[in-house]
PyMOL CGO cylinders between C-alpha atoms (Angstrom):
from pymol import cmd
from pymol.cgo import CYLINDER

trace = [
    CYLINDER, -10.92, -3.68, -28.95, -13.41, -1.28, -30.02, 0.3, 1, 1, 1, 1, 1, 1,
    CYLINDER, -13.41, -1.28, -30.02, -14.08, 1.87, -27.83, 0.3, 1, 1, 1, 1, 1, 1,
    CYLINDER, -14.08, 1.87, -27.83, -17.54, 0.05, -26.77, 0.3, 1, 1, 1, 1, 1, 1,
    CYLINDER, -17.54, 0.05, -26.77, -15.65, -3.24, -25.65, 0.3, 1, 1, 1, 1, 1, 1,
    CYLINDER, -15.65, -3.24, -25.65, -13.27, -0.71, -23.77, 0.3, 1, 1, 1, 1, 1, 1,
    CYLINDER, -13.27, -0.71, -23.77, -16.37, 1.06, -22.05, 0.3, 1, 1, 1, 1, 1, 1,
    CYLINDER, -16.37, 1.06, -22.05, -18.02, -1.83, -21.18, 0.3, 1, 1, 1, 1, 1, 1,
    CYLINDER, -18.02, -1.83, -21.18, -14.87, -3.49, -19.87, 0.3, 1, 1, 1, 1, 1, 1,
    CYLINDER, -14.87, -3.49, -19.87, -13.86, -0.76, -17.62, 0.3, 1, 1, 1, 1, 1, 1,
    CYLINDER, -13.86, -0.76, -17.62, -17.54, -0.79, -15.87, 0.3, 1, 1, 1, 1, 1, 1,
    CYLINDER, -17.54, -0.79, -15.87, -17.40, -4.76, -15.68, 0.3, 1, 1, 1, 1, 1, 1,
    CYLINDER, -17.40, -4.76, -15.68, -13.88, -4.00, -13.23, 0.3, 1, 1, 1, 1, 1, 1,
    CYLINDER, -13.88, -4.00, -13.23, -15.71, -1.09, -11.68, 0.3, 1, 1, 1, 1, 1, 1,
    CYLINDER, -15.71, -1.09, -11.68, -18.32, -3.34, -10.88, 0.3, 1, 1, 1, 1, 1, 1,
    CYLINDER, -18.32, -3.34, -10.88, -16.00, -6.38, -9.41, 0.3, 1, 1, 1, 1, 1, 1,
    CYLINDER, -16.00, -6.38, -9.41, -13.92, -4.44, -8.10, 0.3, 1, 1, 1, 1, 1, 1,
    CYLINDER, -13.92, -4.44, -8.10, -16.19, -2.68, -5.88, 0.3, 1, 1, 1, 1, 1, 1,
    CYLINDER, -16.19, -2.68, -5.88, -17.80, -6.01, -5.02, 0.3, 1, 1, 1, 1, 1, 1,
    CYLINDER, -17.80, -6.01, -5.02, -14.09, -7.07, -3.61, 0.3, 1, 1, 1, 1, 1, 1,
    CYLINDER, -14.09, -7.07, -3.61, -13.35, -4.01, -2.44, 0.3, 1, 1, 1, 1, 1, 1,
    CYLINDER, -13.35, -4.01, -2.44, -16.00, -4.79, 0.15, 0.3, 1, 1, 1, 1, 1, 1,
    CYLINDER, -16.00, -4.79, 0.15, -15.49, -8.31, 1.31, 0.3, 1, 1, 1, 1, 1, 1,
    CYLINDER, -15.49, -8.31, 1.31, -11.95, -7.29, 1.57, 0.3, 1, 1, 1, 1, 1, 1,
    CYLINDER, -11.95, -7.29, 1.57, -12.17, -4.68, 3.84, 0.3, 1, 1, 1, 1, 1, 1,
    CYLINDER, -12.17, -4.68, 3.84, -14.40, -6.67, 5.84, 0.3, 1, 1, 1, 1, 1, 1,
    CYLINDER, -14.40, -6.67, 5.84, -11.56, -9.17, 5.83, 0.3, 1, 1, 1, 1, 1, 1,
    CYLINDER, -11.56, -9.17, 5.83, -8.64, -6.70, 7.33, 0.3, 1, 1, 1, 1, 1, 1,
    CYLINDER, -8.64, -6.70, 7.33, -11.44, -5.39, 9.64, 0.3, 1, 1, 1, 1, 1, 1,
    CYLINDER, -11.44, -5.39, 9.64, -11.71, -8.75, 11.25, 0.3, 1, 1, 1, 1, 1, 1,
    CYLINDER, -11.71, -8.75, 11.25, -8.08, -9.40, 11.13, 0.3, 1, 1, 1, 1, 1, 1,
    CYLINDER, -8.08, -9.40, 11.13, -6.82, -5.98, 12.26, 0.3, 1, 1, 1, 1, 1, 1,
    CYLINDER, -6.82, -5.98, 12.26, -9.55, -5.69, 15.21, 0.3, 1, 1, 1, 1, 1, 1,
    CYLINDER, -9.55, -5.69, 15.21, -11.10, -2.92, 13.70, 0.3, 1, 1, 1, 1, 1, 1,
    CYLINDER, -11.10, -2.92, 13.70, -13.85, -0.93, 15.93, 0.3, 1, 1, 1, 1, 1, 1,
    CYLINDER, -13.85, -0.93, 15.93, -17.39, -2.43, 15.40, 0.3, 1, 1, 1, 1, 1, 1,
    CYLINDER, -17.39, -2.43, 15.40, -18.93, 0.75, 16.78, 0.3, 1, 1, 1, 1, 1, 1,
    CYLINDER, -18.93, 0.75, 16.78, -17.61, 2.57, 13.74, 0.3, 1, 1, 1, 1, 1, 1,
    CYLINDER, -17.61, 2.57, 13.74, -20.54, 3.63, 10.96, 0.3, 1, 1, 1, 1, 1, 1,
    CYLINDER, -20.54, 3.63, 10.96, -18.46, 2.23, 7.93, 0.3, 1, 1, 1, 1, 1, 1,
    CYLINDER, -18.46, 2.23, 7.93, -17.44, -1.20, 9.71, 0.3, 1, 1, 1, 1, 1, 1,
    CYLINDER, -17.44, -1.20, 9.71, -21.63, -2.08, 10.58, 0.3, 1, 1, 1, 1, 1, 1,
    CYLINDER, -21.63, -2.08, 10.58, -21.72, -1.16, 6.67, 0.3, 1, 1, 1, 1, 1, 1,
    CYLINDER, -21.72, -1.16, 6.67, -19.45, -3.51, 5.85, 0.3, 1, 1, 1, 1, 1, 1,
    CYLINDER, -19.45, -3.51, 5.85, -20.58, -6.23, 8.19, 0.3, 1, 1, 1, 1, 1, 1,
    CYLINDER, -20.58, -6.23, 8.19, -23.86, -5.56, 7.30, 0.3, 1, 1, 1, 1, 1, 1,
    CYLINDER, -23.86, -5.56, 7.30, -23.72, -6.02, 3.67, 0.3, 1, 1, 1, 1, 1, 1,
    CYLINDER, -23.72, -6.02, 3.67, -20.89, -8.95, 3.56, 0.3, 1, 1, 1, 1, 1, 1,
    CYLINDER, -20.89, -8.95, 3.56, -22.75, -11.11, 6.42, 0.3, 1, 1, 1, 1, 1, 1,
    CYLINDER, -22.75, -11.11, 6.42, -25.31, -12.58, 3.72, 0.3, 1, 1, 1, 1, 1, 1,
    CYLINDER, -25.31, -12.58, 3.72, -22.72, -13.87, 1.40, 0.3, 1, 1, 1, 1, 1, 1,
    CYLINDER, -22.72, -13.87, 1.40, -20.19, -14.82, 4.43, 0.3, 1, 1, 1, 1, 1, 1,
    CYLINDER, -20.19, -14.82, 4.43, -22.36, -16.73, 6.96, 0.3, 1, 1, 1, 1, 1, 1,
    CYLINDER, -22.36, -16.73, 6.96, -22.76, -19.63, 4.92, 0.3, 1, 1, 1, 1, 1, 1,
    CYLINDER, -22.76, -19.63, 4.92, -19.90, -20.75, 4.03, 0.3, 1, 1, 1, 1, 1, 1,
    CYLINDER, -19.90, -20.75, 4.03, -17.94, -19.60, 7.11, 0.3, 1, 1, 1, 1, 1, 1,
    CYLINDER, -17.94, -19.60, 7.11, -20.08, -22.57, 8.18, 0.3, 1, 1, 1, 1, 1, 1,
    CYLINDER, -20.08, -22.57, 8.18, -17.74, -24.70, 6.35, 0.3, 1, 1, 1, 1, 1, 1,
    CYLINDER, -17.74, -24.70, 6.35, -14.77, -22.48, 5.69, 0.3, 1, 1, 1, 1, 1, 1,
    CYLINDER, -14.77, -22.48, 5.69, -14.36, -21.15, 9.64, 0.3, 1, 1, 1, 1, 1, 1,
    CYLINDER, -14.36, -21.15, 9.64, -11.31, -18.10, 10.30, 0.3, 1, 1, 1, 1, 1, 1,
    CYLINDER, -11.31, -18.10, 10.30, -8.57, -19.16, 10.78, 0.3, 1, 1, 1, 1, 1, 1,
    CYLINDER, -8.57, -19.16, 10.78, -6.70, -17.06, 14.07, 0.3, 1, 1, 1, 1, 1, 1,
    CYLINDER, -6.70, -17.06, 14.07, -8.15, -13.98, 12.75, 0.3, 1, 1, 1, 1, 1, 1,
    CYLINDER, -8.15, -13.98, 12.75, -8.20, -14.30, 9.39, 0.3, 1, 1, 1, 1, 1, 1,
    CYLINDER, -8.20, -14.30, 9.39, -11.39, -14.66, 7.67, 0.3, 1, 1, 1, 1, 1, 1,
    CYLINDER, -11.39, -14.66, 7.67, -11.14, -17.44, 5.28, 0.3, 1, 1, 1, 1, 1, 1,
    CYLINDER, -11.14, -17.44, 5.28, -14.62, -17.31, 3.71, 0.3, 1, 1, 1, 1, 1, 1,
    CYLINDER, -14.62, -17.31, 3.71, -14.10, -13.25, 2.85, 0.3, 1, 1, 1, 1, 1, 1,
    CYLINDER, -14.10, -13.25, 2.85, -10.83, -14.22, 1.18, 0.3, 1, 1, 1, 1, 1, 1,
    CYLINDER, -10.83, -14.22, 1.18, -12.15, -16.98, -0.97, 0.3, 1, 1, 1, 1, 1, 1,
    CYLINDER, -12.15, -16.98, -0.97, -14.72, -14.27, -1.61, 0.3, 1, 1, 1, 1, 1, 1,
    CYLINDER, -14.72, -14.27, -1.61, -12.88, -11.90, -3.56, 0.3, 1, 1, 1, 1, 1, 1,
    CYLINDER, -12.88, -11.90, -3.56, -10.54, -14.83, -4.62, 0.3, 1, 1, 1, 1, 1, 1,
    CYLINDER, -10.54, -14.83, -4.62, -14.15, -15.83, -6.56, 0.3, 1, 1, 1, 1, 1, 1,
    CYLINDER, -14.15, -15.83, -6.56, -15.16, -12.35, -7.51, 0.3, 1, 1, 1, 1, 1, 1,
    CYLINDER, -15.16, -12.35, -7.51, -11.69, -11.39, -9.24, 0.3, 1, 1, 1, 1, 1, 1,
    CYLINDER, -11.69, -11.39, -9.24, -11.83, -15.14, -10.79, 0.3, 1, 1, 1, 1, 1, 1,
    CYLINDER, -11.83, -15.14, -10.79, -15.27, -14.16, -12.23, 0.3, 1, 1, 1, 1, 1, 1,
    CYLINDER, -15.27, -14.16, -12.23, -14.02, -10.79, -13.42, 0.3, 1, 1, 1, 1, 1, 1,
    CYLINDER, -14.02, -10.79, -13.42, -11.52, -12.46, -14.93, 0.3, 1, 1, 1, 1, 1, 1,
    CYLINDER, -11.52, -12.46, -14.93, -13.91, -14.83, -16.90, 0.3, 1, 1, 1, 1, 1, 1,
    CYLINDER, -13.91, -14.83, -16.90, -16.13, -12.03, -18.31, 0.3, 1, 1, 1, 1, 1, 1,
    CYLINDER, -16.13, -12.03, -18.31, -13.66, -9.41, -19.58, 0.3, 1, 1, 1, 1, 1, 1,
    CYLINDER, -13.66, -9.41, -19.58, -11.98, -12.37, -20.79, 0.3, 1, 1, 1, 1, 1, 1,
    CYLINDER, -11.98, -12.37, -20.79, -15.19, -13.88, -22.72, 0.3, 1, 1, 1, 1, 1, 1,
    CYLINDER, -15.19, -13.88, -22.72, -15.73, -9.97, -23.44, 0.3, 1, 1, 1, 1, 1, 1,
    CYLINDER, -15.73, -9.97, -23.44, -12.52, -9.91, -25.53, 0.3, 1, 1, 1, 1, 1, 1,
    CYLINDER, -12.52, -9.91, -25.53, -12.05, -13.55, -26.83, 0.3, 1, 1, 1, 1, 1, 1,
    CYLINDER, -12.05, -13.55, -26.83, -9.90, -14.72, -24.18, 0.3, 1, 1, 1, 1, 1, 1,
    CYLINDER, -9.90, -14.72, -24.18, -10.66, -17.89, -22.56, 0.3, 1, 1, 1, 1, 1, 1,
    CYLINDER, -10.66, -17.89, -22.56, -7.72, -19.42, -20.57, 0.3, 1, 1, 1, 1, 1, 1,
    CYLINDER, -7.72, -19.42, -20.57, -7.52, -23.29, -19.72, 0.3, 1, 1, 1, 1, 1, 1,
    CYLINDER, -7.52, -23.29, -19.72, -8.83, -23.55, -15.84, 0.3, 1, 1, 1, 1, 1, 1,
    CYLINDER, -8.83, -23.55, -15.84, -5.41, -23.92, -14.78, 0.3, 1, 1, 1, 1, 1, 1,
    CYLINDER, -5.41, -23.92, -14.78, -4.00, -21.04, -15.82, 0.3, 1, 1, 1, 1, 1, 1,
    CYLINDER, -4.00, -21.04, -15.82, -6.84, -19.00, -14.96, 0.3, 1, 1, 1, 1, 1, 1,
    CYLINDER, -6.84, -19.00, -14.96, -6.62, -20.10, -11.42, 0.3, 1, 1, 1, 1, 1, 1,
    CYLINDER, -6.62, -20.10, -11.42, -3.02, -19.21, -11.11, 0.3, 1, 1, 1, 1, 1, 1,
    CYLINDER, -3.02, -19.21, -11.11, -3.97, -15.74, -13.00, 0.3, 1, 1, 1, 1, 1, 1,
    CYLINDER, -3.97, -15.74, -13.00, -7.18, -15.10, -10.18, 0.3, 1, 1, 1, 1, 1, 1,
    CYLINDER, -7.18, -15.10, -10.18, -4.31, -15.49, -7.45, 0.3, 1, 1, 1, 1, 1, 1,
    CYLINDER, -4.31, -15.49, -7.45, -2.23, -13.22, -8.93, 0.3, 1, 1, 1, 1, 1, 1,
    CYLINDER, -2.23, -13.22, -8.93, -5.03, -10.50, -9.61, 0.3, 1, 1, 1, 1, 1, 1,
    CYLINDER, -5.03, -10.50, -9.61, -5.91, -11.27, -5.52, 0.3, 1, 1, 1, 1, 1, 1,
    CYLINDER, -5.91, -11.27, -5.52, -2.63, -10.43, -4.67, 0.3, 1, 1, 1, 1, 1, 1,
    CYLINDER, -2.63, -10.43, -4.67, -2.29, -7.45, -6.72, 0.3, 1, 1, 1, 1, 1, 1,
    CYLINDER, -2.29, -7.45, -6.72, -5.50, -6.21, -5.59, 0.3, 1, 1, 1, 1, 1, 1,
    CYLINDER, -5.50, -6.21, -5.59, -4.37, -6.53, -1.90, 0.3, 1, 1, 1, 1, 1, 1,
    CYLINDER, -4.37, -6.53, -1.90, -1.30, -4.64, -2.37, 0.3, 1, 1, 1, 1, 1, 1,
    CYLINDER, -1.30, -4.64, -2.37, -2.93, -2.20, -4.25, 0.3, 1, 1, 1, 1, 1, 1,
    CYLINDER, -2.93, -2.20, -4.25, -5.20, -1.40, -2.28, 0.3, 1, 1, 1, 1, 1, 1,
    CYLINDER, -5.20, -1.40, -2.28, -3.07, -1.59, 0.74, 0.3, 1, 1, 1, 1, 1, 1,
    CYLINDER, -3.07, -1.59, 0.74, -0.91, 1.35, -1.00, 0.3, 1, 1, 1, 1, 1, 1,
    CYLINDER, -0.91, 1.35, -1.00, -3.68, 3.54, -2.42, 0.3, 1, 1, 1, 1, 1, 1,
    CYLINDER, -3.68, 3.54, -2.42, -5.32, 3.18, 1.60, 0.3, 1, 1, 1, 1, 1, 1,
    CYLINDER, -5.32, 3.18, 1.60, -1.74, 4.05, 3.19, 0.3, 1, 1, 1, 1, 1, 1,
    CYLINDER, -1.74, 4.05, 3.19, -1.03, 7.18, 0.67, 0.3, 1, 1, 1, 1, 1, 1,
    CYLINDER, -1.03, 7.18, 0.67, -4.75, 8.05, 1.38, 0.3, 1, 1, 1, 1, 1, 1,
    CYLINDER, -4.75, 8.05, 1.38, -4.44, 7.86, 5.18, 0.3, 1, 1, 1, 1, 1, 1,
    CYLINDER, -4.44, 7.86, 5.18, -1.31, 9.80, 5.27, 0.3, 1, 1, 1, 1, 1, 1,
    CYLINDER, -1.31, 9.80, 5.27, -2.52, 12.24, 3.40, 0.3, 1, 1, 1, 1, 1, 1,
    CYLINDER, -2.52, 12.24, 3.40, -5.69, 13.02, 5.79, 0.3, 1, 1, 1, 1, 1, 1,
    CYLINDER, -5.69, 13.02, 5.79, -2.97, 12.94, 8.20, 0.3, 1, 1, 1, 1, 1, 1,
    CYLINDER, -2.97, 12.94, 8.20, -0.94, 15.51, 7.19, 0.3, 1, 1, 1, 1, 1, 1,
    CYLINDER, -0.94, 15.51, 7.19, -4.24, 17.79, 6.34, 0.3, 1, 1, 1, 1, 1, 1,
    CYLINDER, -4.24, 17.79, 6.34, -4.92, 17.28, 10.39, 0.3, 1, 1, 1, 1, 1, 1,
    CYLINDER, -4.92, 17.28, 10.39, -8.41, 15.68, 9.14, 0.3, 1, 1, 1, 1, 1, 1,
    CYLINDER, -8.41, 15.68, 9.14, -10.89, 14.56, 11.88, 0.3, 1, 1, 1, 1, 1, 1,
    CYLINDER, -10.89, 14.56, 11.88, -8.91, 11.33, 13.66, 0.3, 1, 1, 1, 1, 1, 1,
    CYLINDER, -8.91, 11.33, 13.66, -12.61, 10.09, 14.58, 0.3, 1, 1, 1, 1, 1, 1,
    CYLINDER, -12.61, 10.09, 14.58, -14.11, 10.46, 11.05, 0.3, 1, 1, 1, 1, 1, 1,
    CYLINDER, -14.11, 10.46, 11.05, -15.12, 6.88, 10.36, 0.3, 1, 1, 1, 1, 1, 1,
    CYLINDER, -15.12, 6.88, 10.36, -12.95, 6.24, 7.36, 0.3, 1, 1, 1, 1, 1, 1,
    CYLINDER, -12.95, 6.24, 7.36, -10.05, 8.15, 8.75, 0.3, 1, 1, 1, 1, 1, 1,
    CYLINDER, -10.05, 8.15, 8.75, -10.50, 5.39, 12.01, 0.3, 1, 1, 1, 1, 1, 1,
    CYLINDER, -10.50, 5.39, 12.01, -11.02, 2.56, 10.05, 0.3, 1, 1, 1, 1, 1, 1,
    CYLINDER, -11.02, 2.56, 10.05, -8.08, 3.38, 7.34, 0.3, 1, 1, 1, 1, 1, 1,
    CYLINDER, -8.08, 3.38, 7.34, -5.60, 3.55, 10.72, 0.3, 1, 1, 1, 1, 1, 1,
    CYLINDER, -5.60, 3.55, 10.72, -6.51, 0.64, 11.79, 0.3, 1, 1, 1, 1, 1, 1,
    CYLINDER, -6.51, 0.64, 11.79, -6.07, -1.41, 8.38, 0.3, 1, 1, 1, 1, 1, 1,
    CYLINDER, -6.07, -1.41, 8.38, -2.72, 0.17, 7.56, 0.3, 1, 1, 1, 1, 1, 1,
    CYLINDER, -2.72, 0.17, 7.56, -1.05, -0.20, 11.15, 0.3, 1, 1, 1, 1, 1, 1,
    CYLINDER, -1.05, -0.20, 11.15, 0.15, -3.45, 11.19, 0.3, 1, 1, 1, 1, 1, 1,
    CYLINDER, 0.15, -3.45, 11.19, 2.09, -2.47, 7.80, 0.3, 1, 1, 1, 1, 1, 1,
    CYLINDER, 2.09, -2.47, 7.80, 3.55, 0.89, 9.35, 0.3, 1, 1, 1, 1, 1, 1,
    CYLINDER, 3.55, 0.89, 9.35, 3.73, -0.12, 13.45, 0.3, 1, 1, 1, 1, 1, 1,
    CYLINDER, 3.73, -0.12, 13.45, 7.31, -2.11, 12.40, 0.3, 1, 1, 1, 1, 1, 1,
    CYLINDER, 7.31, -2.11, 12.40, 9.10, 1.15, 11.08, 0.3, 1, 1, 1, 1, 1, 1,
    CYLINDER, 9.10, 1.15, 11.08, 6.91, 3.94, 13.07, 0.3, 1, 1, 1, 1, 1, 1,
    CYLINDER, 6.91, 3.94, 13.07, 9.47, 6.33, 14.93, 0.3, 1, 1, 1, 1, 1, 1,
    CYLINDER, 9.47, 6.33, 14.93, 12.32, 5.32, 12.58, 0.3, 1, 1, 1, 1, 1, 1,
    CYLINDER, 12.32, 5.32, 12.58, 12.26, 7.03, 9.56, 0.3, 1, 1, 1, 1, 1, 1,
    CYLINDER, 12.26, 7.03, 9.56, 11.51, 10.70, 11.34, 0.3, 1, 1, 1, 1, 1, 1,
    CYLINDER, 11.51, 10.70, 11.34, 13.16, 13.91, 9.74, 0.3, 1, 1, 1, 1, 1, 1,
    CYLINDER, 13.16, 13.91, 9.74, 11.51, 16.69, 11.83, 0.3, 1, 1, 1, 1, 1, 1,
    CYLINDER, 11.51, 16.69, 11.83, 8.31, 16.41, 11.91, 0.3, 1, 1, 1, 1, 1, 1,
    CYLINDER, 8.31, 16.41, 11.91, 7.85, 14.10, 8.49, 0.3, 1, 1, 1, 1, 1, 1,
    CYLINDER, 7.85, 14.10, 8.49, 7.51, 10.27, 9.05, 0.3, 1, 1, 1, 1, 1, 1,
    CYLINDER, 7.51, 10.27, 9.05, 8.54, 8.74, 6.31, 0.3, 1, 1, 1, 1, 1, 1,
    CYLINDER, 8.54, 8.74, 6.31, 7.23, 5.17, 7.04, 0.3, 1, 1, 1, 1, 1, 1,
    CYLINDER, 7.23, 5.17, 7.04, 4.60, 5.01, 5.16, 0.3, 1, 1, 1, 1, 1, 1,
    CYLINDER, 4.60, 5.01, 5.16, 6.28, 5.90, 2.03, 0.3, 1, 1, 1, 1, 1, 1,
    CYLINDER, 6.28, 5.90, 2.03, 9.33, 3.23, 2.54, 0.3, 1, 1, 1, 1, 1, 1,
    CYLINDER, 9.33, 3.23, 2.54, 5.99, 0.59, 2.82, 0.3, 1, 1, 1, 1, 1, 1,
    CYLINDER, 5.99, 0.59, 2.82, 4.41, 2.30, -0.34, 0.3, 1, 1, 1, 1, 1, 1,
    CYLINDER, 4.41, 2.30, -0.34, 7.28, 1.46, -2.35, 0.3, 1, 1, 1, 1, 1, 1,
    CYLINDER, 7.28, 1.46, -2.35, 7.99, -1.82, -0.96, 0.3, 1, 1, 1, 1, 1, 1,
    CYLINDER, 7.99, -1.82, -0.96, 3.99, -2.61, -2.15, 0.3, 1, 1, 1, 1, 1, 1,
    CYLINDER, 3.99, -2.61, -2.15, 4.93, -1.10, -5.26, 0.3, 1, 1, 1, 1, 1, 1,
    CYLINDER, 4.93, -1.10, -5.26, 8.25, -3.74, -5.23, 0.3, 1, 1, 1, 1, 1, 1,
    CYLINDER, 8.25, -3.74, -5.23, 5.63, -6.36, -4.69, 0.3, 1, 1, 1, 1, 1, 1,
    CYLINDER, 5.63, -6.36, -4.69, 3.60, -5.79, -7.10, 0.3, 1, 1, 1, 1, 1, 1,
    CYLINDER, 3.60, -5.79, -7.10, 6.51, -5.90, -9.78, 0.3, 1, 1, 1, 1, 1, 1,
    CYLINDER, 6.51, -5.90, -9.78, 8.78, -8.63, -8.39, 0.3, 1, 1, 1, 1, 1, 1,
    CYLINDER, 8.78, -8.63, -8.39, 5.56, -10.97, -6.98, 0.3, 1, 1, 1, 1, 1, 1,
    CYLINDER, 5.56, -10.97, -6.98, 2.25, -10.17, -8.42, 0.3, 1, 1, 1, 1, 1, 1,
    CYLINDER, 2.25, -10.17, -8.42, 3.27, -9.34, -11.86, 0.3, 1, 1, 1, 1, 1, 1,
    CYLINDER, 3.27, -9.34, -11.86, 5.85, -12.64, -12.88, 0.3, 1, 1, 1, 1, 1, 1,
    CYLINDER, 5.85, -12.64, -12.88, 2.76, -15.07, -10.77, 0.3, 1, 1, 1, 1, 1, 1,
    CYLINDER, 2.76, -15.07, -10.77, 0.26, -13.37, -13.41, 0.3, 1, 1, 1, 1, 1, 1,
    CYLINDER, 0.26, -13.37, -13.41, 2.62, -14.07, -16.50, 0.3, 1, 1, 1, 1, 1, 1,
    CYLINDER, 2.62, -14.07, -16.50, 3.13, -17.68, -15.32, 0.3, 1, 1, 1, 1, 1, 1,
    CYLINDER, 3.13, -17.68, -15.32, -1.07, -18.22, -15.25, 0.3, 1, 1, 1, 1, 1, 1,
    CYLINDER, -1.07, -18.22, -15.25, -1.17, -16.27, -18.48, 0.3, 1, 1, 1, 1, 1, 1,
    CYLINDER, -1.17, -16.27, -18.48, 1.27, -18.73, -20.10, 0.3, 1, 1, 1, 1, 1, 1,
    CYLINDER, 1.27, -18.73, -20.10, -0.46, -21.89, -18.24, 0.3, 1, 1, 1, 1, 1, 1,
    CYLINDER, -0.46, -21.89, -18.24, -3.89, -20.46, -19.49, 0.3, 1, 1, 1, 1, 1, 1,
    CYLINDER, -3.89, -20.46, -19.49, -2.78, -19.81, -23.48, 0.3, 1, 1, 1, 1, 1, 1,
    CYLINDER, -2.78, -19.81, -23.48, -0.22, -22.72, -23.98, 0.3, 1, 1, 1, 1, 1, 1,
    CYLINDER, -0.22, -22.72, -23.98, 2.28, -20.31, -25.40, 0.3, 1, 1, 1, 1, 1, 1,
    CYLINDER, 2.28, -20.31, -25.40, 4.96, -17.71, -23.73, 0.3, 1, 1, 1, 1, 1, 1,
    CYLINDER, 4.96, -17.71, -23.73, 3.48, -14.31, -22.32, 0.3, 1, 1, 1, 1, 1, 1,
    CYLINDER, 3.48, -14.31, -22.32, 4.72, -11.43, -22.71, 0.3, 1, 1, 1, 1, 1, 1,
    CYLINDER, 4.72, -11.43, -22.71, 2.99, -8.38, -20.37, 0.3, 1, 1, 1, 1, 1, 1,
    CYLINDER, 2.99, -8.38, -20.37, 2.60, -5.31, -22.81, 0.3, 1, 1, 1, 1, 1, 1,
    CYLINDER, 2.60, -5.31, -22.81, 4.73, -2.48, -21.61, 0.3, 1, 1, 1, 1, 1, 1,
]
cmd.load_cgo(trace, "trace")
């Protein structure tokens, strides 16, 4: 791939990913109760409402799980995965790429779950504002992950919980995520994948 292609690439997952990045945090938001009165959630709601209200119409939550957002960046990550793919020559047969889009929705969850854990912990342990919009919202999206082992892991005045979840996202990612995407991969070209590296 030529150093153009490369550029061009990394802006197209820039783009999508930024796209997802919102619909799913207005997913968790819904499903982890997150305060409306917060300044970054309104944002959020504000600019995923367009896209979501019509087809929450058909595709209503389910408990508190917003099926519409998740189809959303289910879609977006699909489409990414159609351009860079066009981009470099790379078309897969529909059923692989399905099975591939799941896989890159899972890996973006869990990625993003552990880059918004490290990131909250980190604010933490600075003693950053605990009403700073993102610094609220990022508690409330990573709690249900770190409520199950909070107190536990203590060694004076470290908690090590969210680490054991970082790596147990990390786990995920390798043991779930990755072996789902080489299955699409190997449904979408017709012969055996092998991930680089």
């Amino acid at each position: 791939m030529s150093h153009l292609l490369q550029a061009l690439s990394f802006l197209i997952q820039v783009a999508f990913g930024a796209l997802a990045t919102l619909f799913l945090v207005r997913l968790l938001a819904e499903a982890t109760r997150a305060d409306f009165h917060n300044p970054l959630s309104q944002f959020v709601y504000r600019y995923t409402n367009p896209v979501l209200a019509p087809v929450r119409r058909v595709l209503p939550n389910w408990r508190r799980i917003n099926i519409a957002a998740l189809l959303v960046v289910w879609l977006v990550l699909l489409l990414e995965r159609v351009v860079t793919g066009a981009l470099i020559g790379q078309i897969l047969a529909l059923p692989g790429l399905l099975v591939v889009a799941a896989a890159d929705l899972l890996d973006f969850v869990l990625l993003f779950y552990i880059i918004v854990i490290f990131g909250w912990s980190l604010l933490s342990m600075l003693s950053a504002d605990p009403y700073q919009p993102i610094v609220r919202l990022a508690g409330t999206i990573v709690q249900p992950l770190l409520r199950p082992l909070r107190g536990k892991l203590v060694a004076g005045n470290l908690d090590f919980s969210p680490m054991v979840v970082m790596i147990v996202l990390v786990l995920a990612r390798i043991l779930i995520a990755a072996p789902l995407f080489d299955l699409g991969m190997e449904l979408g070209l017709g012969v055996h994948f092998v991930r680089p590296g």
